[in-house]
N, C-alpha and C positions, 0 to 999 in steps of 0.2 A: 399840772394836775396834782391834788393833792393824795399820796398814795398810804397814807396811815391808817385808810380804813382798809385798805388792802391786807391780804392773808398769804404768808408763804404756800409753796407747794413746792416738793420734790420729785422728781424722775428718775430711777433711775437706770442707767444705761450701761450695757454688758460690757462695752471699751474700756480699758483699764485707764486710759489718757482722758475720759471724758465722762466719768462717772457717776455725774449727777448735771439734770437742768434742773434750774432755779427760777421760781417764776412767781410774780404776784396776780393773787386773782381775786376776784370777787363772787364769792359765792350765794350771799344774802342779795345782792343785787341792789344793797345802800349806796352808791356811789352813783346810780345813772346811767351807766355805761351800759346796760342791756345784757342780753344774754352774750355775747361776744367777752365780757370779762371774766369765764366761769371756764375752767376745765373742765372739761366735759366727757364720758367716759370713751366716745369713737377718738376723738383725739389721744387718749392712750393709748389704745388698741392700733392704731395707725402708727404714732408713734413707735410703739414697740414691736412691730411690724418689719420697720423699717430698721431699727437696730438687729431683730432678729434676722434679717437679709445679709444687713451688713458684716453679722458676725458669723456667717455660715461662707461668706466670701460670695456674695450671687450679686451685692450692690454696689455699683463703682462708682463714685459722683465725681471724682477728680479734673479739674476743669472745667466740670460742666455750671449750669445756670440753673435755680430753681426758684419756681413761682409757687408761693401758696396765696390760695383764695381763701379768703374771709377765716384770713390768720387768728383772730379772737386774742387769746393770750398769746400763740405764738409758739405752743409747745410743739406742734409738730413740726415747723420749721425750722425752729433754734435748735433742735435733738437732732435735726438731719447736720445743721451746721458744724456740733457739737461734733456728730458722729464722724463725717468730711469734712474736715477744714480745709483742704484743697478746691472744695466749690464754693460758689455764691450762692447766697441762698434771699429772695426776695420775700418781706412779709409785708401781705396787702388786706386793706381792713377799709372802713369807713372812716373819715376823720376823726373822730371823736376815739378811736381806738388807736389812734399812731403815736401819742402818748405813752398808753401802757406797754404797748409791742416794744416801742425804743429803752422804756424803761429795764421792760425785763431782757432784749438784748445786752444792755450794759451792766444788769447781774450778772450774767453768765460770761461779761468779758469776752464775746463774739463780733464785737464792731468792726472787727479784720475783714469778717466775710459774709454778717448779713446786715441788711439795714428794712426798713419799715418805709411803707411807701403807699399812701391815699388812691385807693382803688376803689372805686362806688359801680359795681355791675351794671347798675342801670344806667350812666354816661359810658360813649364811646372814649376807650380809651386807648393806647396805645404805648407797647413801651420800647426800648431803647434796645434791646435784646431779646431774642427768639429762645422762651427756656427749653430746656434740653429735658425737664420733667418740672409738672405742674401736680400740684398735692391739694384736695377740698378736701373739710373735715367737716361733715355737720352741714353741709353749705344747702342740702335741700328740703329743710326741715319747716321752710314757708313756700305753700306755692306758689304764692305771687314771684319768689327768686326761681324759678323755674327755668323761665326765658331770660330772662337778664343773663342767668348761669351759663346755659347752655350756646347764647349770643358770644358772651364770654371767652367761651372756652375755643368755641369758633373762631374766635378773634383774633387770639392772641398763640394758639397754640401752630406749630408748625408742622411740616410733613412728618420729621424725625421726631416729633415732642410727644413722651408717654406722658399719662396722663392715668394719675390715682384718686381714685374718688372712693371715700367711705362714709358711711349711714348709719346711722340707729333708725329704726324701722320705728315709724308711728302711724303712721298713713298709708298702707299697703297701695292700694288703687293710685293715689295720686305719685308717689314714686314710681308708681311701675309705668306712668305717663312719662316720667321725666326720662325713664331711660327709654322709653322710646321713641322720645322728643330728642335724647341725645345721640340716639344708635341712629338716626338719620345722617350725622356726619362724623361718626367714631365709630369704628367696631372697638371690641371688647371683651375682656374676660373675666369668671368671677372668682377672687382670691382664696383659694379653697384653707378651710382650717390649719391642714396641717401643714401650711406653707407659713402658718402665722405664729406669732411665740405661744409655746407650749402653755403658758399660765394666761397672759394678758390677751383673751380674744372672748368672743360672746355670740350666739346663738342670735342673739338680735342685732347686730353690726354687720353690717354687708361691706363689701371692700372687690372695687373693679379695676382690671385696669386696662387703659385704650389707648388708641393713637389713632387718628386721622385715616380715613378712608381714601385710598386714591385713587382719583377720578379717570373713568376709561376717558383715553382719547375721541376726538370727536373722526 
């Protein structure tokens, strides 16, 4: 891939050891790679979210696995990386995106502990490790990925696996199907403001988090 028509972007993050993610994105959308190559503002907001957890001492990823769906550029999973370099951290995209994801892993110098890996919701897929936390950023912004996602998420997540999901609101009715498409096999909570960083959050990003419902005995 050729990345010259690419455009820097910076992060950055409250850990003094990991101060900035580096990422190329596409924001005119000249390269073909879709909306997936674009920072997008809930990917900040989650991102920084997720630093803000971190640096209040409430997120411990040490050891653990993390999956993000429909990585795009990769910023919220490389900043979790960046944050915990103690975990793995997996980022899943459509082929056509596992280029840029790898590319801007190896800015940021995180090949230790994350890597990019062709995940298409709509095939069953299956992987090698049960993550310990799964992160979507933006992921229900089409509703044809509704079911795929929600299939998904069922899929792959395990009894112990949370599970963060955030939104920019554009389609009120058809999200409010999806979480009720998804609150069939997750319960859930919703990440109230001031749980979130004090500057980086917004009035139209919603931000849930869940874990697997379990099944009464028969």
């Amino acid at each position: 891939m050729d990345f010259s028509r690419f455009i820097a972007y910076e992060l950055e993050l409250s850990r003094a050891d990991a101060p900035l993610v580096r990422l190329l994105q596409d924001a005119s959308g000249a390269t073909g790679c879709g909306v997936g190559s674009t920072v997008w503002d809930t990917g900040l907001v989650l991102a920084k979210y997720l630093d803000h957890q971190t640096s209040l001492g409430n997120l411990d990823l040490s050891g653990k696995t993390v999956l993000e769906l429909g990585s795009g550029t990769g910023i919220v999973g490389i900043a979790l990386g960046r944050l915990h370099p103690q975990c793995q951290v997996i980022l899943t995209d459509k082929k056509e995106l596992i280029p840029l994801l790898s590319r801007n892993i190896e800015l940021n110098s995180a090949m230790s502990n994350t890597r990019a890996q062709c995940l298409d919701w709509t095939l069953p897929t299956a992987l090698d490790v049960v993550p310990d936390l799964i992160v979507v950023s933006d992921g229900i912004w089409d509703k044809d990925l509704h079911q795929p996602l929600a299939e998904t998420l069922a899929r792959l997540a395990g009894s112990e696996t949370r599970v963060l999901l955030a939104y920019e609101t554009r389609k009120f009715d058809e999200e409010a199907e999806f979480i009720a498409k998804w609150s069939q096999t997750f319960r859930f909570r919703d990440i109230k403001p001031s749980e979130q960083d004090p500057v980086m959050q917004s009035e139209d990003i919603f931000m849930f988090e869940g874990s697997r419902k379990i099944k009464a005995a028969d």
